[in-house]
Backbone as CSV, one residue per row, in Angstrom:
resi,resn,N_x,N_y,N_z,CA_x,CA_y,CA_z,C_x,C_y,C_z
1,UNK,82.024,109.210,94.318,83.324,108.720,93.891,84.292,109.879,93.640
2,UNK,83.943,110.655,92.952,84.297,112.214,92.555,85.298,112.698,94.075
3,UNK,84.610,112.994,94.706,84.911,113.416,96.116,85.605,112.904,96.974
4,UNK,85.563,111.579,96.823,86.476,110.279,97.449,88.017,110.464,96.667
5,UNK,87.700,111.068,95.086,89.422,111.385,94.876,89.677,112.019,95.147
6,UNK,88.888,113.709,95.143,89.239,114.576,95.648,90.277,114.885,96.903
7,UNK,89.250,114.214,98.096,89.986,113.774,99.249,91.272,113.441,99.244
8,UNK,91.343,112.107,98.353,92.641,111.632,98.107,94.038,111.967,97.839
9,UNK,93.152,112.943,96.896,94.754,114.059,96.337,95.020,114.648,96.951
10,UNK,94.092,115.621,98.039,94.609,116.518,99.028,94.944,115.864,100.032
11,UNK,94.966,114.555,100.303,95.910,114.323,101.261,96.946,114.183,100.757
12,UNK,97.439,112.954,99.790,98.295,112.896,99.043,99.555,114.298,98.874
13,UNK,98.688,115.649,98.354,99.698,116.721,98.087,99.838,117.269,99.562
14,UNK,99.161,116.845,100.427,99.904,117.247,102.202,100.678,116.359,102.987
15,UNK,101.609,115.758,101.984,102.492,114.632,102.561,103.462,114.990,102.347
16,UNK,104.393,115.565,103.429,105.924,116.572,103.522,106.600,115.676,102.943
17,UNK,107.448,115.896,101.529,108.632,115.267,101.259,109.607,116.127,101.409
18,UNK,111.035,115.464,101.512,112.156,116.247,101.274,112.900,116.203,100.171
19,UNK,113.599,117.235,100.087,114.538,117.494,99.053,115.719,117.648,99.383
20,UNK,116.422,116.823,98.410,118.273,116.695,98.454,118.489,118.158,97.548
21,UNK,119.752,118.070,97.611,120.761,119.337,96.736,122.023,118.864,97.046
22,UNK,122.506,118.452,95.510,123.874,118.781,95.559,124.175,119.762,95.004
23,UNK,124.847,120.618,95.860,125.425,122.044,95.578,126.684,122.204,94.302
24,UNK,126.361,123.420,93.522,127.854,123.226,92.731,127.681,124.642,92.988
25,UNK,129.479,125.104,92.163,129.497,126.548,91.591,128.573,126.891,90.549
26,UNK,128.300,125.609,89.726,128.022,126.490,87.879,126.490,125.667,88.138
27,UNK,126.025,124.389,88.673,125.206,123.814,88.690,124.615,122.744,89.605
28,UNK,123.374,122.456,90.116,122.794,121.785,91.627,121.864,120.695,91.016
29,UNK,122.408,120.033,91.498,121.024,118.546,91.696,120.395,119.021,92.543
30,UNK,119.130,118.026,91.943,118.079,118.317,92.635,117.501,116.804,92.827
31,UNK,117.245,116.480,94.139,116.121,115.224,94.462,115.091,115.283,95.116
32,UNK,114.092,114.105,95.361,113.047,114.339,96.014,112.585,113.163,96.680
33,UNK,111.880,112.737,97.803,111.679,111.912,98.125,110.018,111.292,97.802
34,UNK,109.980,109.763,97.944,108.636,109.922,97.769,107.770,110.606,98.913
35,UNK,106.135,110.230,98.954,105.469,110.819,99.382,105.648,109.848,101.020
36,UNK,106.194,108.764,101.179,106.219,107.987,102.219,107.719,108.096,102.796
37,UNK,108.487,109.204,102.501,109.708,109.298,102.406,110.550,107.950,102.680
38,UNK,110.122,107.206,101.785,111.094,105.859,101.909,112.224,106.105,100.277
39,UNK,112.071,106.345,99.352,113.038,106.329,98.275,113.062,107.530,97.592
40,UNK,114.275,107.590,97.643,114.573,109.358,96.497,114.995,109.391,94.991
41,UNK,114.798,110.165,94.674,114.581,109.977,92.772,115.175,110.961,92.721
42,UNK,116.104,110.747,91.673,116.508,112.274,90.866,115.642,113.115,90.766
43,UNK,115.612,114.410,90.529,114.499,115.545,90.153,114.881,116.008,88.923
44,UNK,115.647,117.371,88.945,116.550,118.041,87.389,117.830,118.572,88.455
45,UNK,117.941,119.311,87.418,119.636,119.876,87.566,119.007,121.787,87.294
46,UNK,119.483,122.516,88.034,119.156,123.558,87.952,120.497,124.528,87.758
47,UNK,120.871,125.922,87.271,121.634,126.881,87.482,122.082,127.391,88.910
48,UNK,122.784,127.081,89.388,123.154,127.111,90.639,122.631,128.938,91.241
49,UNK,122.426,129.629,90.305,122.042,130.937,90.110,120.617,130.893,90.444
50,UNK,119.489,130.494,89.817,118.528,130.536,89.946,117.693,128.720,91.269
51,UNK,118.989,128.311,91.664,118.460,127.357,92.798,117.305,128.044,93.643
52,UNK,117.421,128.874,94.162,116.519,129.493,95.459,115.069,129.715,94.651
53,UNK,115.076,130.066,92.900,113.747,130.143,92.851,113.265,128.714,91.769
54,UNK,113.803,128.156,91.837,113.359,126.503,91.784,113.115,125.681,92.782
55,UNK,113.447,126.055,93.928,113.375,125.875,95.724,111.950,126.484,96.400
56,UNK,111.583,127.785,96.239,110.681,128.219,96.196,109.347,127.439,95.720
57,UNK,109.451,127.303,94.666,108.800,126.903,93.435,108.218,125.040,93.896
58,UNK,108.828,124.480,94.133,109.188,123.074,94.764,108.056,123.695,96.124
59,UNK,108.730,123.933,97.134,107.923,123.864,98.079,106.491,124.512,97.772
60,UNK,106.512,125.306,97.269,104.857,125.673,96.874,104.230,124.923,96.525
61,UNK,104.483,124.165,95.769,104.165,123.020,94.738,103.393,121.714,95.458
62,UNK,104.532,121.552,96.638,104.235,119.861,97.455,104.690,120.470,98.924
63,UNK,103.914,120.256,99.646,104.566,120.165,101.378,105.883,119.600,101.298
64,UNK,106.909,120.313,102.034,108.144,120.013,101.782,108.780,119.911,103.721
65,UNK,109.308,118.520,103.892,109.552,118.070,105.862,110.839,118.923,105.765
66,UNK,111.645,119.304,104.825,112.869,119.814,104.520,114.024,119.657,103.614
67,UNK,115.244,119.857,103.885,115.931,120.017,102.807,116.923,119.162,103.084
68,UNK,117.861,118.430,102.101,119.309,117.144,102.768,120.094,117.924,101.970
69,UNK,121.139,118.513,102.212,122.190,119.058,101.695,123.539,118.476,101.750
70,UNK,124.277,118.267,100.635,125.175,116.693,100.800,126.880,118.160,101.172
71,UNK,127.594,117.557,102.071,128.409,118.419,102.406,129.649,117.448,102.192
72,UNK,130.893,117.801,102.109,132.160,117.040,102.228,132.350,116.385,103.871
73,UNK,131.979,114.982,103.743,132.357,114.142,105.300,132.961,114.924,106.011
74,UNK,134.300,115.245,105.897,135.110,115.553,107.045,134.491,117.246,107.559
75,UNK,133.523,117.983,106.824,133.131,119.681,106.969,131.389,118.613,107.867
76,UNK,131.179,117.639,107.386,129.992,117.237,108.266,130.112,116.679,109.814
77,UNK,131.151,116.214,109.719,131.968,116.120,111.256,132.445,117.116,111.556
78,UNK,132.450,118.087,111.239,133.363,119.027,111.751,134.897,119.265,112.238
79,UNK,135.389,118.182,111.566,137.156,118.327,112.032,137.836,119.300,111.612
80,UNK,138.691,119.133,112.624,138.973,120.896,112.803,140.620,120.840,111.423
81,UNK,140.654,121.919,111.373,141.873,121.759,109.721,140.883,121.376,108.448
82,UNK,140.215,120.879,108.546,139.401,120.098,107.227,138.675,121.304,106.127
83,UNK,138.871,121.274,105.134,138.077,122.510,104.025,137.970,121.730,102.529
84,UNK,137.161,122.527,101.957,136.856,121.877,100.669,137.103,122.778,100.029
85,UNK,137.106,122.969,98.308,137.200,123.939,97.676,135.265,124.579,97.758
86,UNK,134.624,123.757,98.140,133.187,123.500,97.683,132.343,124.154,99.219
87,UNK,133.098,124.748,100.413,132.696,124.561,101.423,132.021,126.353,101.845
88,UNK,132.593,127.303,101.274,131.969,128.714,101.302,130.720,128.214,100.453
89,UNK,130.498,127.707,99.246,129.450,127.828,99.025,128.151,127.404,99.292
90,UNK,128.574,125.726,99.816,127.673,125.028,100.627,127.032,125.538,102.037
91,UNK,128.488,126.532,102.744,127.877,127.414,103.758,127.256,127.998,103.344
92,UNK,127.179,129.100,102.238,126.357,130.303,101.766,124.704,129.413,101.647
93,UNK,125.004,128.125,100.945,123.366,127.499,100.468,123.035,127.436,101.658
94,UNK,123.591,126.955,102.902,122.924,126.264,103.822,122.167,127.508,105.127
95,UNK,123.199,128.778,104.563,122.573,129.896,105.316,120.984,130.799,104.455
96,UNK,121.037,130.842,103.344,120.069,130.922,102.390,118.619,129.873,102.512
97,UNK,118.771,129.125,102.462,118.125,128.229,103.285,117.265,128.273,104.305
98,UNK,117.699,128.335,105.438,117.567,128.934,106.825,116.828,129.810,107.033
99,UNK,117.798,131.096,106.151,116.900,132.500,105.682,115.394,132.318,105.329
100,UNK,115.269,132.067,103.944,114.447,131.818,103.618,112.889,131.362,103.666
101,UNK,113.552,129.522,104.424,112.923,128.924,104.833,113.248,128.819,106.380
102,UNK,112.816,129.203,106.947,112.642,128.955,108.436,112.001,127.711,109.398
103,UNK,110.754,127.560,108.553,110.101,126.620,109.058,110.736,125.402,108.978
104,UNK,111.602,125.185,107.881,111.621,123.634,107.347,113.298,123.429,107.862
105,UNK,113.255,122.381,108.268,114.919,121.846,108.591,115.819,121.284,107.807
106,UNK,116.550,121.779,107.675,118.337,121.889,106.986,119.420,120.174,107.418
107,UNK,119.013,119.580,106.759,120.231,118.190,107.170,121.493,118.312,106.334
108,UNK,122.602,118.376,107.010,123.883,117.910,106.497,124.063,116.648,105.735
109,UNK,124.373,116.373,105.608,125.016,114.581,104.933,125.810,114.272,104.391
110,UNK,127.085,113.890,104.513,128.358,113.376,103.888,127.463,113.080,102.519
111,UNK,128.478,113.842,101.183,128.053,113.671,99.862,129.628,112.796,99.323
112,UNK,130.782,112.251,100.574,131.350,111.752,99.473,131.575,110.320,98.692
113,UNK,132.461,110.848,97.670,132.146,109.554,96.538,130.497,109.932,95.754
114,UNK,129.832,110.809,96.303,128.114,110.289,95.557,128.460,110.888,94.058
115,UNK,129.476,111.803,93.751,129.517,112.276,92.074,129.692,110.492,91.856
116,UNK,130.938,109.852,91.816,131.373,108.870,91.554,130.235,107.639,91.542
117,UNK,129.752,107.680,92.401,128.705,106.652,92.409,127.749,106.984,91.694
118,UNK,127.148,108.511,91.546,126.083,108.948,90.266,126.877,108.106,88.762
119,UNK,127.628,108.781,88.875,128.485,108.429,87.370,128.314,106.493,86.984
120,UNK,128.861,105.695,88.307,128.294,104.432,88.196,127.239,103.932,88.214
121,UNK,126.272,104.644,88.818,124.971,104.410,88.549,124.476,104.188,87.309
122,UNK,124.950,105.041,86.582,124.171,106.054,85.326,124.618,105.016,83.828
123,UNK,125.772,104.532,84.228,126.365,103.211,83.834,125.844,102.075,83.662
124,UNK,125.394,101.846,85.082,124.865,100.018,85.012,123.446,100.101,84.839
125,UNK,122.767,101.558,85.074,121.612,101.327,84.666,121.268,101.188,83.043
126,UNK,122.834,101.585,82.179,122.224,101.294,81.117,122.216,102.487,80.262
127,UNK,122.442,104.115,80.660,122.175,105.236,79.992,123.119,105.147,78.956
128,UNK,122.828,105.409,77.983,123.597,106.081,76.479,124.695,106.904,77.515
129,UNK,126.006,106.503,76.795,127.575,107.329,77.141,126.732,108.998,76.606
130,UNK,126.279,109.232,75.473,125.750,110.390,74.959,125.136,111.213,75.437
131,UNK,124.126,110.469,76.452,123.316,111.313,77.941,123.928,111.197,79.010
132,UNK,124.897,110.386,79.507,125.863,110.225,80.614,126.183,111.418,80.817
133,UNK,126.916,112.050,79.341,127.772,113.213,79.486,127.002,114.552,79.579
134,UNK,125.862,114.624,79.257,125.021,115.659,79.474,124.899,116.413,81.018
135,UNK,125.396,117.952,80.580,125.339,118.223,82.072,124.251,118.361,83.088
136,UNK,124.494,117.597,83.676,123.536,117.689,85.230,123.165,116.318,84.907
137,UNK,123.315,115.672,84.567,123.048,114.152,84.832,123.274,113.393,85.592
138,UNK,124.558,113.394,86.098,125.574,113.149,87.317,124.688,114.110,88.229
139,UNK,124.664,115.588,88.482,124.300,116.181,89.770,122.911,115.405,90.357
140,UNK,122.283,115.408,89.507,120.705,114.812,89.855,120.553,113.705,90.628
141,UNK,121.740,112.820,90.076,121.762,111.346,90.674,122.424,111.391,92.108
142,UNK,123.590,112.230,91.653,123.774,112.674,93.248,123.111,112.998,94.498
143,UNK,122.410,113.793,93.925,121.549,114.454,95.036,120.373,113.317,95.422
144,UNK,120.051,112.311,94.740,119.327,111.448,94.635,119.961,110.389,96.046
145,UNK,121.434,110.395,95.603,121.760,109.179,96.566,122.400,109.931,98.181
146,UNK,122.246,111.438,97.938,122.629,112.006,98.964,121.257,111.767,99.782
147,UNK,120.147,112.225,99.256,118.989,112.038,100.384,118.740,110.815,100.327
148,UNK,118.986,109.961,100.054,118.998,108.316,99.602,119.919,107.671,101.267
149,UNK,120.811,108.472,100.809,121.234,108.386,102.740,121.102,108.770,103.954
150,UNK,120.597,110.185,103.381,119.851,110.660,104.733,118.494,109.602,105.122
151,UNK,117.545,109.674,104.320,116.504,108.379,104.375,117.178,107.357,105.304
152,UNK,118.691,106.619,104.811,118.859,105.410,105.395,119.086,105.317,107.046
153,UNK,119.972,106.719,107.204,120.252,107.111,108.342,118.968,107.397,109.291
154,UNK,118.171,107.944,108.939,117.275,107.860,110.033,116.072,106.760,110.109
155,UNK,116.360,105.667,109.170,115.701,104.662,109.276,114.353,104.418,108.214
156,UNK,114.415,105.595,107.748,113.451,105.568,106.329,113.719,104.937,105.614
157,UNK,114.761,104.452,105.261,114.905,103.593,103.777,115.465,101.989,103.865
C-alpha cells in the first residue's frame, strides 16, 4: 500500500502546471494551475524585486508546462501606436523569463479589465473590505483569472 502512494505522488508532482503573473512595478501576482490544468487559483503576491527567485523556487518545487503572462490587449495584438505605461516592464519580465527559463514557454494574454474583475471577485465572494484592501490581494486574483483565460483559450477550461 505504502508504495502504491508512493507511486502516486511522484506522478502526481510530474504533472506540468502553469503559472500566471501579473506583472507590476512595486508588486506581481502569482497563479497556478491545477495539476489537470483545467482551473487556476490564486497563489501569493510577491515583490516584484524578488519575482525571478519565487519563480525559480515554484518550478523546482512542481514541474512547471510554463508561464501566462497577462499583457495590455492592444501590446498582445500588437497594434502598431499602442503602449502602456506597464509595457517596458512586462517586456523586461517576458525577456527574463526566456533567459532564464528556456525550456518552458512564455504565453501572452490580454490582462484587461482582470485588476477590475479581481477587485469584483473579491467582493461577491464575500472577503472582509479589511482584506480586500490588503496589498496583493487584487494581484493574485488577477493573475488567477489571467491564466484562467489562457486555460479557456486553448480549451482547458
Amino acid at each position: 500500500m505504502a508504495a502504491k502512494i508512493a507511486r502516486r505522488a511522484a506522478y502526481l508532482r510530474g504533472m506540468p502546471r502553469y503559472i500566471g503573473i501579473d506583472w507590476g512595478a512595486v508588486r506581481t501576482g502569482l497563479a497556478a494551475t491545477d495539476r489537470d490544468c483545467i482551473i487556476a487559483s490564486p497563489l501569493k503576491t510577491v515583490p516584484t524585486a524578488t519575482l525571478f527567485d519565487e519563480l525559480t523556487r515554484l518550478v523546482a518545487a512542481e514541474a512547471c508546462a510554463g508561464f501566462v503572462v497577462g499583457m495590455p490587449g492592444a501590446l498582445v495584438h500588437a497594434s502598431a501606436g499602442s503602449d502602456a505605461h506597464s509595457r517596458p516592464g512586462i517586456e523586461a519580465c517576458v525577456t527574463e523569463l526566456n533567459r532564464r527559463f528556456p525550456s518552458l514557454p512564455v504565453h501572452l494574454v490580454d490582462e484587461g479589465f482582470s485588476s477590475r474583475e479581481a477587485r469584483l471577485s473579491l467582493v461577491l465572494g464575500g472577503m472582509p473590505k479589511k482584506r480586500r484592501e490588503e496589498k496583493g490581494a487584487t494581484d493574485r486574483v488577477a493573475a488567477a483569472l489571467i491564466l484562467q483565460r489562457f486555460l479557456e483559450g486553448r480549451g482547458g477550461g
